[in-house]
N, C-alpha and C positions, 0 to 999 in steps of 0.2 A: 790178808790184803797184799797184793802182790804191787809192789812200789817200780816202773819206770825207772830204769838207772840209763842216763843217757850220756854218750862219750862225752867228755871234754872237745869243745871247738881248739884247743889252741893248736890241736896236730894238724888241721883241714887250714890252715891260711898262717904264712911264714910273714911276720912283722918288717917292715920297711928298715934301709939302714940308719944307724943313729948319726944324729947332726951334732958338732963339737964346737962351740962358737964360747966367747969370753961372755957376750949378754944374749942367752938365746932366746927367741921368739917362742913362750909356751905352745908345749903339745896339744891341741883340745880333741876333746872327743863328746858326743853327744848320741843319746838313746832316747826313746819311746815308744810308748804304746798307747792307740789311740783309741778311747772311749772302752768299748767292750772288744778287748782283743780276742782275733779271729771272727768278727762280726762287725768289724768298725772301719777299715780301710778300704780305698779305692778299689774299683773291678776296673783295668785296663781297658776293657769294651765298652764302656760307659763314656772314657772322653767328655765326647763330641755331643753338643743337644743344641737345639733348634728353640731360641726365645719364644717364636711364636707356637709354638707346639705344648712347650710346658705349662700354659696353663687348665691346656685340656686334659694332660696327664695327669697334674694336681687333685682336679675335678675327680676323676677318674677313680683316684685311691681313696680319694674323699668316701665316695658312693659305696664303695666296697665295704668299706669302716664300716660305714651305717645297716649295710644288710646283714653286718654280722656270721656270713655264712665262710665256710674254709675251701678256695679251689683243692681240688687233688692238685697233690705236688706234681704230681705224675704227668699233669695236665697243662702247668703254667706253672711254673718255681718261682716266679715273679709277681705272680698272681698270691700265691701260697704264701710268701716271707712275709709279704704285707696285712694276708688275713691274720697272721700266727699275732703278730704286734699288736695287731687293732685286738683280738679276742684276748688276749695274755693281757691285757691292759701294761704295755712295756710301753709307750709312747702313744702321742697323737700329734697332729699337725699346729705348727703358732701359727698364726694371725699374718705375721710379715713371710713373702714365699722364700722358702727353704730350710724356715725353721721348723724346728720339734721342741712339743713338750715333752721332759722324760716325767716318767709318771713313778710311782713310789714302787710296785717292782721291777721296774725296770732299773729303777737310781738302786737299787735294795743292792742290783748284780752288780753295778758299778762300784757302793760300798763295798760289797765285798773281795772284787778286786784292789781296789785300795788296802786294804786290811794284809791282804798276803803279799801285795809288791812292797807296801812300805817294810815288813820286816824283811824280803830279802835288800831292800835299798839299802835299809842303814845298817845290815850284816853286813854288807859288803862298803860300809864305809862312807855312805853321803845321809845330809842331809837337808831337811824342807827347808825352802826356801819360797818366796814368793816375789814377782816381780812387776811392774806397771804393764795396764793394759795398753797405755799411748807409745809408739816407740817414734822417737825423729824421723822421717823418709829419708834423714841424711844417714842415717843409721845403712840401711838398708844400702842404700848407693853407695857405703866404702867396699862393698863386697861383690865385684862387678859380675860375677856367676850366681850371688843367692839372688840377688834384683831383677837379674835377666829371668831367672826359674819361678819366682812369686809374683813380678811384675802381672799378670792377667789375672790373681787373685786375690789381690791387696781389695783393700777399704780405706780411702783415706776420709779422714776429717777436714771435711772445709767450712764449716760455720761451728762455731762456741761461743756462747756465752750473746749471743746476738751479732758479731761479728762475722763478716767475711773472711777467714783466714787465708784466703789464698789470693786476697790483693793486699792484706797488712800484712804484709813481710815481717815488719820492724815487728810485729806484736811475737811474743814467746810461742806461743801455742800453733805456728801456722804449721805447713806440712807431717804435720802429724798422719799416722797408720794405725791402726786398729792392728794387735799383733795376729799376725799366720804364723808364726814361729819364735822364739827368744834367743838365736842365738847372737842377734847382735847386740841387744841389750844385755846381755849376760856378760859378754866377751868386754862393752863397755866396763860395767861394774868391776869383773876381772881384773883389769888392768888399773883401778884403786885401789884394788883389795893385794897386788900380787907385786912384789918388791924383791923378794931375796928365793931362792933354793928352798929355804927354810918354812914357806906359803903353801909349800906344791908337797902333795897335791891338794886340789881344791877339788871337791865333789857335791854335787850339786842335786836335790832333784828340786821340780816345781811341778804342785798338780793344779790346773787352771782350763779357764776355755782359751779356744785360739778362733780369727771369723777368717774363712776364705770365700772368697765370694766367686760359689760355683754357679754354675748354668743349669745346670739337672742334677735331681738332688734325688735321695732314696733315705728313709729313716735309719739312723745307727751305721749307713754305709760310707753317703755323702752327703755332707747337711751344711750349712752356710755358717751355723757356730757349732763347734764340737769340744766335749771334753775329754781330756788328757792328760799325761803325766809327761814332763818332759826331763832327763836328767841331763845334765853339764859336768861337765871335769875339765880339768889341764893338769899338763903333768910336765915333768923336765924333759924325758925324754921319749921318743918315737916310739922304744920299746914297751913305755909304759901306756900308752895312749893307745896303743894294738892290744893290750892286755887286756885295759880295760874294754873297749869296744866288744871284743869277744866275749869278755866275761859277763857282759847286759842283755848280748843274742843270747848269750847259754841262759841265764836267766827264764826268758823272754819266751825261748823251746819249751824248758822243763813245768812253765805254766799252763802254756799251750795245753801240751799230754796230759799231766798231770792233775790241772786243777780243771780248768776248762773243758777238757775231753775231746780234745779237735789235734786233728795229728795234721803236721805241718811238713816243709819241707824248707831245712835251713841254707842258708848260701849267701853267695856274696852278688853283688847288682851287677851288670854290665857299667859299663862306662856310661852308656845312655840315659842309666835310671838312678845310677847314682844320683843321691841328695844334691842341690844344690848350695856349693862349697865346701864340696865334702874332697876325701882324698879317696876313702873308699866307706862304702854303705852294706851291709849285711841285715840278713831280710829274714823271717821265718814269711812263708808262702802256705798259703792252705787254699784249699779247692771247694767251692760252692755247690748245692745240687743239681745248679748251670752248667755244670765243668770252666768256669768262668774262676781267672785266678784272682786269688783276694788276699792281698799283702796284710797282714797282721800284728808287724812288730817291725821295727829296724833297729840298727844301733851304727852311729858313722864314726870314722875317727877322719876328725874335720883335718888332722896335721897341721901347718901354720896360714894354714888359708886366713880365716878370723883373727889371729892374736896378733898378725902381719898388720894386719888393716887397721887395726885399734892399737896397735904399738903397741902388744904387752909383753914386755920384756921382765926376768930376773935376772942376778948376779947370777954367777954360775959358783959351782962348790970349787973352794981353795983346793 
């Protein structure tokens, strides 16, 4: 069997300089991969969709499901993705629009992703952790870049329990969001958990759903709840937090080739596409039978963007 040996990332991208402060603001850095990587992330071309349009497209795939029959790729690759799902029994449509049911081999491919990411996860030093599905929207608003970037795809809660929440202020539960992401709930908890030199690192992973609430959706592409693996770290210093960040794209590569069979293309975002609250975002990129690009993995190193906002601070080493 002939094993994929791929370079190390750490020669392709030079670490930020290090910050020297008496109480420094942790390093964070954040990774994921979303549902079935290499088949699970955004297509750029997709965007933009039309409310009233989606529910004839819905219709559409529906109809296709049911004839059972498989387009030539060759013919419609859109056409094609959808018949492969519906005939492999790997999902079908829920009930509320956008969602999917994953069906048992479909959830089969996702176990067994989980199976070979958690042993490189806790090889390399983290581990499960799990976190609330409700995060504050104050949460959200200390990080005035991630709120600007999620703000169009949030879900918030405005009734519980039979109340109004969004006129009982005074009540606990009001402005609540349904999570698209964990880092400010994490970064929250961080900052109880994280006291001295002696804390860091903290490494983290969480595997959960996350809901964003898209406009056009595609099964395992784009879907309105998806699941995930998302990891967390802070670290003392710059150096470390570039360390890690590369060490979770390299990961993230070598599953791709390796386990999955889907050859990618590693790199780092533009400024554009960087994460929101990130310092820098690193991507593995793989290519569709569209030639349509479809991002498959990232890993950010957030820097003090987050741990600024939630004040998390250590002693520094005597």
């Amino acid at each position: 069997m002939v094993v994929l040996r791929l370079p190390s990332l750490s020669s392709l991208f030079s670490p930020s300089a290090a910050i020297s402060r008496r109480f420094p603001e942790v390093l964070r850095s954040r990774h994921h991969v979303r549902r079935f990587s290499g088949v699970s992330a955004q297509s750029t071309a997709e965007k933009e969709a039309s409310p009233e349009t989606e529910p004839v497209r819905v219709a559409a795939q529906k109809d296709r499901i049911e004839d059972r029959s498989v387009t030539p790729r060759s013919q419609d690759f859109n056409a094609w993705y959808l018949d492969v799902i519906a005939n492999a029994e790997l999902a079908d449509y829920g009930p509320v629009r956008g969602t999917m049911v994953i069906r048992p081999y479909g959830y089969a491919i996702w176990e067994a992703i989980q199976d070979y990411l958690n042993v490189k996860f806790k090889e390399t030093g983290h581990s499960n952790m799990y976190f609330p599905q409700f995060i504050p929207y104050s949460f959200i608003e200390k990080e005035a870049s991630h709120v600007e970037g999620f703000s169009p795809e949030l879900a918030l809660v405005t009734i519980g329990g039979g109340r109004n929440l969004k006129k009982n202020l005074w009540y606990n539960f009001s402005s609540q969001l349904v999570r698209p992401t964990s880092e400010t709930i994490v970064n929250h908890m961080f900052t109880q958990w994280i006291h001295s030199y002696r804390d860091l690192p903290l490494m983290i992973n969480q595997w959960a759903n996350v809901t964003r609430w898209e406009m056009r959706t595609k099964p395992f592409v784009r879907t309105l709840e998806f699941l995930w693996q998302e990891g967390h770290t802070a670290h003392a210093t710059p150096e470390e937090a570039e360390k890690e960040a590369l060490q979770m794209i390299d990961v993230y590569t070598k599953f791709a080739y390796e386990q999955a069979a889907i050859p990618v293309i590693t790199g780092r975002k533009s400024k554009v596409e960087t994460f929101a609250g990130a310092a820098r975002t690193y991507t593995i990129e793989a290519m569709m039978g569209d030639r349509k690009a479809l991002q498959a993995g990232t890993s950010h190193n957030l820097g003090q963007n987050f741990s600024r906002a939630f004040g998390t601070q250590c002693s520094a080493v005597n």
